[in-house]
N, C-alpha and C positions, 0 to 999 in steps of 0.2 A: 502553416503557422510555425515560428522557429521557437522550440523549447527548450532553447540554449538559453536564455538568459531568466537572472533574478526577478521576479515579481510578486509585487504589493500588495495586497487586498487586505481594505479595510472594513472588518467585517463586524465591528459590536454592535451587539441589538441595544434596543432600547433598554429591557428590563435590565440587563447589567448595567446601563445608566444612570438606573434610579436610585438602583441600591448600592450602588456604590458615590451616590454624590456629584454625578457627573464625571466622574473620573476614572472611569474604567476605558479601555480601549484594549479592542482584539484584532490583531494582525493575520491576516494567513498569507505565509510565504513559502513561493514555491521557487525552487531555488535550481542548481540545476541534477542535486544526487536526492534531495528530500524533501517534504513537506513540513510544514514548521508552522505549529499556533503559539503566537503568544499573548501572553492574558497579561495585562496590566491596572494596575487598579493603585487606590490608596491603602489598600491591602498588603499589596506585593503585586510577584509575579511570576507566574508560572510558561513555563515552555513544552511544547508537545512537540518532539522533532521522530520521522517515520519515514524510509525508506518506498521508494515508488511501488517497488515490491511488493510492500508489504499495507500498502491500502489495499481494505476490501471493496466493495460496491458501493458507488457514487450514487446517486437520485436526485431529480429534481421534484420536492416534494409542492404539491398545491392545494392550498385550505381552502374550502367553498366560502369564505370572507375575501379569498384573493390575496391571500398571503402569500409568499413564495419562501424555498429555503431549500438547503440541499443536507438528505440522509445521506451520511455515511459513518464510519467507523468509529473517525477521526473523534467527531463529538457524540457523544449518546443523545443527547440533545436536539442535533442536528446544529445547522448553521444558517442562520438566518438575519444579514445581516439590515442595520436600522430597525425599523417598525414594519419588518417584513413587504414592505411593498415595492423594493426594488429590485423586477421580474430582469432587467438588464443586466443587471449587475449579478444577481444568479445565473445568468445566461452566458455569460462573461467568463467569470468562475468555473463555471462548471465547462467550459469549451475548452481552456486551458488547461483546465486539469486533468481532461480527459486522453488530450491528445500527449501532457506530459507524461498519462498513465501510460500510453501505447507504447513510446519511444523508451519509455525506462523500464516501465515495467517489465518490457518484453528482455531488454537487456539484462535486467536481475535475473531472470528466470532463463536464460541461455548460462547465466556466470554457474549459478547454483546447478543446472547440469555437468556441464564442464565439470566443479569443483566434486560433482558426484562420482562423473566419470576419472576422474584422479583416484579419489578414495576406490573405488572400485579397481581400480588397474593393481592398487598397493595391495588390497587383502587378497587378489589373484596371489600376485607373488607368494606373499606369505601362505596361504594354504598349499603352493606348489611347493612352495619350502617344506614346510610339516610332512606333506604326502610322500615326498623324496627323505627327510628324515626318518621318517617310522616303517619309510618299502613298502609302500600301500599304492598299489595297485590299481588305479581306476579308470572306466571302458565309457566316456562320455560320445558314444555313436547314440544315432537315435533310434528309439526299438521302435519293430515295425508298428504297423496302425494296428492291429488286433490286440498286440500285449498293449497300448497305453491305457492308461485309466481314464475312464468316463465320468466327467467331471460335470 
Protein backbone atom coordinates (compact mmCIF):
# COMPACT_ATOMS: atom_id res chain seq x y z
CA UNK A 1 0.00 0.00 0.00
CA UNK A 2 1.63 3.40 -0.97
CA UNK A 3 1.22 5.88 1.98
CA UNK A 4 2.64 8.76 0.20
CA UNK A 5 -0.40 10.28 -0.75
CA UNK A 6 -3.31 12.64 0.64
CA UNK A 7 -6.63 10.72 1.68
CA UNK A 8 -10.22 11.46 2.44
CA UNK A 9 -12.41 9.84 4.65
CA UNK A 10 -15.63 10.87 5.27
CA UNK A 11 -16.51 9.91 8.63
CA UNK A 12 -19.72 11.73 10.40
CA UNK A 13 -22.11 9.70 12.24
CA UNK A 14 -25.43 10.10 12.24
CA UNK A 15 -26.09 11.62 15.66
CA UNK A 16 -23.77 14.77 14.75
CA UNK A 17 -26.44 15.03 11.99
CA UNK A 18 -29.29 15.34 13.90
CA UNK A 19 -28.26 17.82 16.08
CA UNK A 20 -26.68 19.78 14.03
CA UNK A 21 -29.61 20.09 11.29
CA UNK A 22 -28.07 18.07 8.94
CA UNK A 23 -25.14 20.04 8.57
CA UNK A 24 -22.32 18.77 10.21
CA UNK A 25 -19.78 16.84 8.40
CA UNK A 26 -16.43 15.19 9.71
CA UNK A 27 -13.32 14.60 7.47
CA UNK A 28 -10.50 12.28 8.50
CA UNK A 29 -7.40 13.24 6.54
CA UNK A 30 -4.50 11.43 6.36
CA UNK A 31 -1.99 13.26 4.67
CA UNK A 32 1.32 12.42 4.24
CA UNK A 33 3.35 14.07 7.89
CA UNK A 34 -0.38 13.86 9.95
CA UNK A 35 -3.64 12.98 10.82
CA UNK A 36 -6.15 15.54 10.64
CA UNK A 37 -10.19 15.58 11.84
CA UNK A 38 -12.20 18.28 10.82
CA UNK A 39 -15.43 18.93 12.30
CA UNK A 40 -17.81 21.18 10.36
CA UNK A 41 -21.07 22.17 11.37
CA UNK A 42 -23.53 25.31 11.32
CA UNK A 43 -21.67 25.76 14.53
CA UNK A 44 -18.23 26.16 13.18
CA UNK A 45 -15.41 24.34 12.89
CA UNK A 46 -13.01 22.75 14.55
CA UNK A 47 -9.65 20.94 13.45
CA UNK A 48 -7.62 18.12 15.30
CA UNK A 49 -4.26 17.84 13.30
CA UNK A 50 -1.45 14.99 15.28
CA UNK A 51 1.71 13.74 14.03
CA UNK A 52 1.90 9.79 13.06
CA UNK A 53 4.10 9.70 16.09
CA UNK A 54 2.13 10.66 18.09
CA UNK A 55 -1.29 8.49 17.74
CA UNK A 56 -1.73 6.03 20.34
CA UNK A 57 -3.60 2.71 19.79
CA UNK A 58 -6.07 2.13 16.89
CA UNK A 59 -8.98 -0.62 17.41
CA UNK A 60 -11.51 -1.81 15.67
CA UNK A 61 -14.34 -1.73 17.88
CA UNK A 62 -17.68 -4.15 17.53
CA UNK A 63 -21.19 -3.69 19.13
CA UNK A 64 -23.33 -6.93 19.56
CA UNK A 65 -26.12 -4.77 17.46
CA UNK A 66 -23.28 -5.03 14.66
CA UNK A 67 -22.13 -1.63 14.93
CA UNK A 68 -18.69 -1.06 13.91
CA UNK A 69 -16.05 1.98 14.63
CA UNK A 70 -12.72 2.43 15.55
CA UNK A 71 -11.07 3.35 19.30
CA UNK A 72 -8.49 5.57 19.33
CA UNK A 73 -6.96 8.52 20.91
CA UNK A 74 -7.72 10.72 18.14
CA UNK A 75 -11.54 10.89 19.39
CA UNK A 76 -12.59 9.88 22.91
CA UNK A 77 -15.54 9.03 21.44
CA UNK A 78 -14.33 6.78 19.01
CA UNK A 79 -15.05 6.97 15.32
CA UNK A 80 -17.75 5.70 13.72
CA UNK A 81 -18.62 6.78 10.73
CA UNK A 82 -22.78 6.96 9.26
CA UNK A 83 -25.02 4.86 11.50
CA UNK A 84 -22.31 2.75 12.38
CA UNK A 85 -22.86 -0.14 9.98
CA UNK A 86 -20.38 0.46 7.48
CA UNK A 87 -17.84 -2.55 8.54
CA UNK A 88 -15.83 -1.63 5.00
CA UNK A 89 -15.30 1.50 5.31
CA UNK A 90 -13.92 0.83 9.07
CA UNK A 91 -11.90 -1.86 7.46
CA UNK A 92 -10.67 0.66 4.89
CA UNK A 93 -9.77 3.16 7.43
CA UNK A 94 -8.37 1.37 9.61
CA UNK A 95 -5.89 -0.63 6.86
CA UNK A 96 -4.57 2.81 6.03
CA UNK A 97 -3.94 4.12 8.93
CA UNK A 98 -2.29 1.47 10.21
CA UNK A 99 0.20 0.92 7.62
CA UNK A 100 0.62 4.99 7.53
CA UNK A 101 1.25 4.39 11.42
CA UNK A 102 4.14 1.77 10.48
CA UNK A 103 5.98 3.84 7.81
CA UNK A 104 5.65 7.23 9.93
CA UNK A 105 5.57 6.39 12.92
CA UNK A 106 8.52 4.37 12.76
CA UNK A 107 10.34 7.37 11.07
CA UNK A 108 9.14 9.80 14.05
CA UNK A 109 10.61 7.52 16.54
CA UNK A 110 14.21 7.11 14.63
CA UNK A 111 14.12 11.36 14.28
CA UNK A 112 13.48 11.74 17.99
CA UNK A 113 16.33 9.31 18.69
CA UNK A 114 18.74 10.84 16.56
CA UNK A 115 17.58 14.40 17.85
CA UNK A 116 18.32 12.55 21.39
CA UNK A 117 21.51 11.37 20.44
CA UNK A 118 22.60 15.01 19.44
CA UNK A 119 21.40 16.45 22.66
CA UNK A 120 23.32 13.80 24.38
CA UNK A 121 26.67 14.28 22.30
CA UNK A 122 26.24 18.30 23.39
CA UNK A 123 25.93 17.82 27.33
CA UNK A 124 28.96 14.99 26.83
CA UNK A 125 31.03 18.12 25.87
CA UNK A 126 29.77 20.26 28.19
CA UNK A 127 30.31 18.09 31.45
CA UNK A 128 34.01 17.32 29.71
CA UNK A 129 34.15 21.01 29.81
CA UNK A 130 33.35 21.56 33.52
CA UNK A 131 35.41 18.31 34.58
CA UNK A 132 38.50 19.84 32.69
CA UNK A 133 37.41 23.39 34.22
CA UNK A 134 37.32 22.49 37.98
CA UNK A 135 40.62 19.52 37.44
CA UNK A 136 38.21 16.84 38.45
CA UNK A 137 39.49 13.77 37.83
CA UNK A 138 37.30 10.93 36.83
CA UNK A 139 38.22 6.83 36.39
CA UNK A 140 35.08 5.58 34.08
CA UNK A 141 36.62 1.73 33.66
CA UNK A 142 34.18 -0.63 34.78
CA UNK A 143 34.64 -2.14 38.43
CA UNK A 144 34.95 -5.55 38.51
CA UNK A 145 31.75 -8.00 39.03
CA UNK A 146 31.97 -8.32 42.99
CA UNK A 147 32.34 -4.41 43.69
CA UNK A 148 28.86 -3.62 41.45
CA UNK A 149 25.72 -3.23 43.22
CA UNK A 150 23.01 -5.66 43.27
CA UNK A 151 20.27 -4.26 41.84
Amino acid sequence: MDSSHKKEYNITDCVAKLFTCGTANTLLILDDERVNIVDKSCCGTSTTSVNYGEVGDITKNKACCGCVGIGTSLRPAGISPGCGCDEVLVDSILADLNARLLVKGDIATRKKAADLGVKVDELTKKVDALLKHFNIKVDFTVAPENERMNR
